[in-house]
C-alpha positions in Angstrom: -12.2 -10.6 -47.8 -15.7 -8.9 -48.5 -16.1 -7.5 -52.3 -16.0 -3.7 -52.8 -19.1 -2.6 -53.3 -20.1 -1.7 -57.3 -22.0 -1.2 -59.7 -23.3 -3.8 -62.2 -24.6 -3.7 -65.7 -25.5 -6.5 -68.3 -25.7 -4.9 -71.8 -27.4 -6.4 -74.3 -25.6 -5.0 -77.2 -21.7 -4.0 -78.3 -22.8 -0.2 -78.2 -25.1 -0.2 -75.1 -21.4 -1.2 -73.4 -19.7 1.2 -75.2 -21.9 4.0 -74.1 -21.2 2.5 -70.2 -17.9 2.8 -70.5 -18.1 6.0 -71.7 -20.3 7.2 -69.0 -18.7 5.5 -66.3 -15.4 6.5 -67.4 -12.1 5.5 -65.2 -14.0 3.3 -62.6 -15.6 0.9 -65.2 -14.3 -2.3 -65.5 -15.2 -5.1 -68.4 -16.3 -8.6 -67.0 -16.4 -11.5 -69.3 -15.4 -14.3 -67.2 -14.3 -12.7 -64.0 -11.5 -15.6 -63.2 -8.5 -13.0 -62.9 -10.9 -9.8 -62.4 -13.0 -11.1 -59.4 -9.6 -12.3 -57.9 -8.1 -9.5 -58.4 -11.2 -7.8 -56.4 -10.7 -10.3 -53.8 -7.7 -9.6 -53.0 -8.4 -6.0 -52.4 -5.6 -5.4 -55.9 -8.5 -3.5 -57.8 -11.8 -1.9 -56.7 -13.8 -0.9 -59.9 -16.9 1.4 -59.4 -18.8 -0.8 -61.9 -18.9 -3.9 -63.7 -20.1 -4.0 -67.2 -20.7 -7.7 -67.7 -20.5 -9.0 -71.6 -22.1 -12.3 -71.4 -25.4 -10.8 -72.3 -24.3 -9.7 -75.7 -25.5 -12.2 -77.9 -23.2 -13.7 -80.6 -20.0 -13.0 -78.9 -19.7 -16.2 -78.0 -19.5 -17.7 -81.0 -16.5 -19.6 -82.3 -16.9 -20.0 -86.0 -14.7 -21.0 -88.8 -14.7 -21.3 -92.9 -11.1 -22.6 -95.1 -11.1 -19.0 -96.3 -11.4 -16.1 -93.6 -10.1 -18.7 -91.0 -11.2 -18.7 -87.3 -13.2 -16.3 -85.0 -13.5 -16.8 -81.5 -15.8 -13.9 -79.6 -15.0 -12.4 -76.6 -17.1 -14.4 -74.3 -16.2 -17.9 -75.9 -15.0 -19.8 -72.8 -11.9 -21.7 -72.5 -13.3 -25.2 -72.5 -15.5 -24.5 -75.9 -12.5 -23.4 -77.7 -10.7 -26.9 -76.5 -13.5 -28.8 -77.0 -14.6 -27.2 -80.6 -14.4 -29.8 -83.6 -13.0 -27.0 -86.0 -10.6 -25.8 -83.8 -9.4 -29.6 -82.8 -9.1 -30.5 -86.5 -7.5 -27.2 -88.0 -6.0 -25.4 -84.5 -4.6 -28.4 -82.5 -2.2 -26.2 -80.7 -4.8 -23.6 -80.3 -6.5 -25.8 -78.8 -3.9 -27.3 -76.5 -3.4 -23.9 -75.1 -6.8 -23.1 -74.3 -6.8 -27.3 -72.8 -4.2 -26.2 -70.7 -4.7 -23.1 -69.2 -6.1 -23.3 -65.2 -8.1 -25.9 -64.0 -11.5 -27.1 -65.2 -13.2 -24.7 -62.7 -11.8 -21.9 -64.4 -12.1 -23.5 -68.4 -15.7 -23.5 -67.7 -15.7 -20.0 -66.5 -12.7 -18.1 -68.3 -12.3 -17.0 -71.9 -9.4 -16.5 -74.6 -10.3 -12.8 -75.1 -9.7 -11.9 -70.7 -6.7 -14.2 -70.7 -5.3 -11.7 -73.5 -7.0 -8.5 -71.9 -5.2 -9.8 -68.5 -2.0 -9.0 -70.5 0.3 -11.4 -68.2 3.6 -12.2 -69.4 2.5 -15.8 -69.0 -1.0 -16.0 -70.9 -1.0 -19.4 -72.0 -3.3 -18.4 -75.2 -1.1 -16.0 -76.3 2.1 -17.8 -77.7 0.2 -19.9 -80.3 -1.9 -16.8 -81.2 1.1 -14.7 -81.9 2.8 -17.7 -84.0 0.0 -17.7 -86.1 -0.3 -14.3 -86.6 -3.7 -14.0 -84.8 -5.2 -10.4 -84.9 -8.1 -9.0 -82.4 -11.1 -7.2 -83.1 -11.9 -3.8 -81.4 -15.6 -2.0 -81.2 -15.2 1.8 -80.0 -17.0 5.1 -80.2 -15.5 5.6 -83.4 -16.5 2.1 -85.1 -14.3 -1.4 -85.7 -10.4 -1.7 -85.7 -8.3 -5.0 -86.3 -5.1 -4.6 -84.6 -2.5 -7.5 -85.1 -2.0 -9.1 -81.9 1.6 -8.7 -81.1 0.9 -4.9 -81.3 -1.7 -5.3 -78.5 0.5 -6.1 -75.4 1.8 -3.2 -73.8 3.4 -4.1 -70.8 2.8 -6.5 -67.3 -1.2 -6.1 -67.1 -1.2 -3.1 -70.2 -2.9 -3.5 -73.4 -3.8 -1.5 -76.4 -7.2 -1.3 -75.7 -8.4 2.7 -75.0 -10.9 3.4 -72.5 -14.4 3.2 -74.7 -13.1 -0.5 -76.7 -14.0 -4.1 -76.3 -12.1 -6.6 -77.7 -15.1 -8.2 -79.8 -13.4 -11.3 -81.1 -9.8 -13.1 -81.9 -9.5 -13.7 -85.7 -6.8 -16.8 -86.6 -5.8 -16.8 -90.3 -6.4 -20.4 -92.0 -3.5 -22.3 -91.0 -1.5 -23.2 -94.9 -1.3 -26.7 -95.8 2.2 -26.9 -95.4 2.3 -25.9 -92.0 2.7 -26.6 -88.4 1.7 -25.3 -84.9 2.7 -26.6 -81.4 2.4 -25.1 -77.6 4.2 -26.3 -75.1 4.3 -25.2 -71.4 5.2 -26.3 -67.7 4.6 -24.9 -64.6 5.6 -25.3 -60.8 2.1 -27.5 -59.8 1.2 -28.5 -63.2 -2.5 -27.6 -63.7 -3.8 -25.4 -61.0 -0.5 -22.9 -61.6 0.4 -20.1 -64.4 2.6 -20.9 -66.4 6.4 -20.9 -65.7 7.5 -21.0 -69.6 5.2 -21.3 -72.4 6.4 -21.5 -76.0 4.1 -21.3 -79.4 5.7 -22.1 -82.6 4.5 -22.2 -86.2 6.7 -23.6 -89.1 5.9 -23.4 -92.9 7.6 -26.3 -94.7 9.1 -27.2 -98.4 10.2 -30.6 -98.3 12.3 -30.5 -95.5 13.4 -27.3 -95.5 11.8 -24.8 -92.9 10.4 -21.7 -95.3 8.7 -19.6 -92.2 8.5 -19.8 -88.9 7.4 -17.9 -86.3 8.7 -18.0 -82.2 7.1 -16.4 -79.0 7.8 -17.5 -75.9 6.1 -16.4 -72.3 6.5 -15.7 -69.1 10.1 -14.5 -69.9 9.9 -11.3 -70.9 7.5 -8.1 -69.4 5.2 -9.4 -72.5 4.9 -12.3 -74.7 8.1 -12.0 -77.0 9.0 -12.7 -80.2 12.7 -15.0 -80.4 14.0 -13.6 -84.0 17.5 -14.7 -83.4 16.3 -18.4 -82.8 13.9 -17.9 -85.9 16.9 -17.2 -87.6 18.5 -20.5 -86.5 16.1 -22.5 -88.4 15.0 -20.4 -91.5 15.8 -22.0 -94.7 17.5 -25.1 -92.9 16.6 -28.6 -92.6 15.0 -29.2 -88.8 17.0 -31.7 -88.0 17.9 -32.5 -84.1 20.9 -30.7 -84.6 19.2 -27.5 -85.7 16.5 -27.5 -83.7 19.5 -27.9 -81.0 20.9 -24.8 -81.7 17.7 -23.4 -81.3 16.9 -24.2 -78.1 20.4 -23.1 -77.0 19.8 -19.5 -79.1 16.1 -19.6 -77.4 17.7 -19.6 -73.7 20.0 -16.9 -74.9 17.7 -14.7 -76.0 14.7 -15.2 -73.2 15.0 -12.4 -70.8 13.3 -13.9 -67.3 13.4 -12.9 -63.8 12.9 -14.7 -60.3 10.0 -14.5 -59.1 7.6 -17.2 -56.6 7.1 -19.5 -59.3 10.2 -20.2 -60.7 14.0 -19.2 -60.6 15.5 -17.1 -64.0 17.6 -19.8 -64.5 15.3 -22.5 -64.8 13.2 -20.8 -67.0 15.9 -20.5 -69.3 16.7 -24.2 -69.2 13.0 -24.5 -69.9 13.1 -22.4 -72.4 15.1 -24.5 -74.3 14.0 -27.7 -73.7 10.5 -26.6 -74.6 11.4 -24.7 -77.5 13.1 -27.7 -78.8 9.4 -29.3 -78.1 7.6 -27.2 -79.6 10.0 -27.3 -83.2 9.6 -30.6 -83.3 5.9 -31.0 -83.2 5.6 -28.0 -84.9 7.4 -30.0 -88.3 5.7 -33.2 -87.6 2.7 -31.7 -88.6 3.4 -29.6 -91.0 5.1 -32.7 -92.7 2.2 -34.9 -91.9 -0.6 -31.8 -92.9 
């Protein structure tokens, strides 16, 4: 199928974009690594009026990180830097993991964090992890900066918080505690080339072994990445043992809400739910134990 014809900018600044999409209003689209938005084109699902490409905006594709303000990933950091980056593999394993996880090389090398959270899919594999840890985003507008905390900024299938003039600028993680753990785990129907079927990200804070925090979102089971409270409450203030973090995959699968659809049947993402959760709860301890 033959591209709808557009319009194409490259900015070279935050507010030389902003004042695009104010100008081009409705039919402006932002285009940071194009794997879901030129698809989308493709496929004759979207037919923007203009493109307003970011990768010309220097510094917002930087992924930087200090033990005190914790991580920054810009907008237009790809997927495979964010695996690949030694501060991230030493302090963000699981943060990592995700971003080692989503697509295929093709699209790691193309794709970013920031559009895999702007494509607001029930199933973004970054999302889970960054939602454990409590990740916020920043937004430039007409009217300056705003940090939003990211499990305000899903709205709904393909929604997100962002108002017409804003750019998601950069992804801030908070340093991970010393007594803590992180783990994402995932599956899908063709392993690597597919979205994810289930995805799970879990963080843990521990005393001893006693679970003091903990924090559960699973994907791809819900209209948005959702938060699993009741299973939270499973293993707060309790010794993970593999009894406990038995009940909590069985409270996980209970409280995951999927549907059927062409990659997997609602029931087997429940039982996935579960075993993953289970997964993730496990690792999740090991290193906060090991930390």
């Amino acid at each position: 199928m033959t591209l709808p014809k557009f319009e194409y900018f490259a900015p070279e600044s935050l507010e030389e974009a902003q004042q695009l999409l104010l100008n081009k209003a409705e039919g402006a689209h932002l285009l940071a690594g194009g794997t879901d938005l030129l698809v989308k084109m493709n496929h004759g699902l979207l037919k923007p009026a203009s493109l307003i490409a970011l990768k010309h905006i220097k510094g917002l594709e930087e992924i930087t990180f200090d033990p005190k303000n914790g991580l920054k990933i810009g907008a237009t950091a790809l997927l495979a830097n964010v695996a690949a980056h030694p501060d991230i593999l030493e302090h963000y394993p699981a943060v990592a993991a995700a971003a080692r996880e989503t697509a295929n090389v093709q699209i790691r090398n193309m794709g970013t964090v920031a559009g895999n959270l702007c494509n607001a899919a029930p199933s973004a594999d970054n999302a889970p992890t960054l939602l454990a840890m409590n990740a916020e985003v920043l937004i430039s507008g007409a009217k300056g900066e705003r940090r939003l905390p990211l499990d305000q900024f899903f709205k709904g299938p393909g929604a997100n918080a962002l108002d017409s003039d804003e750019i998601l600028s950069a992804i801030l993680v908070p340093a991970p505690d010393s007594d803590s753990g992180v783990s994402y785990q995932h599956i899908s129907a063709r392993g690597k080339v597919d979205i994810s079927a289930v995805c799970v990200g879990v963080m843990v804070r521990m005393e001893g072994d006693i679970c003091r925090d903990v924090r559960i979102f699973l994907g791809a089971v819900a209209p948005v990445p959702m938060r699993a409270v009741k299973t939270e409450a499973t293993v707060l203030n309790q010794q993970l043992t593999e009894e406990i973090i038995e009940k909590a995959g069985i409270a996980a699968l209970d409280e995951s809400q999927p549907i059927t659809d062409v990659r997997s049947s609602a029931d087997y993402r429940k039982k996935m739910v579960a075993v993953l959760t289970r997964r993730a709860l496990t690792e999740a301890r090991d290193r906060a134990l090991n930390s």
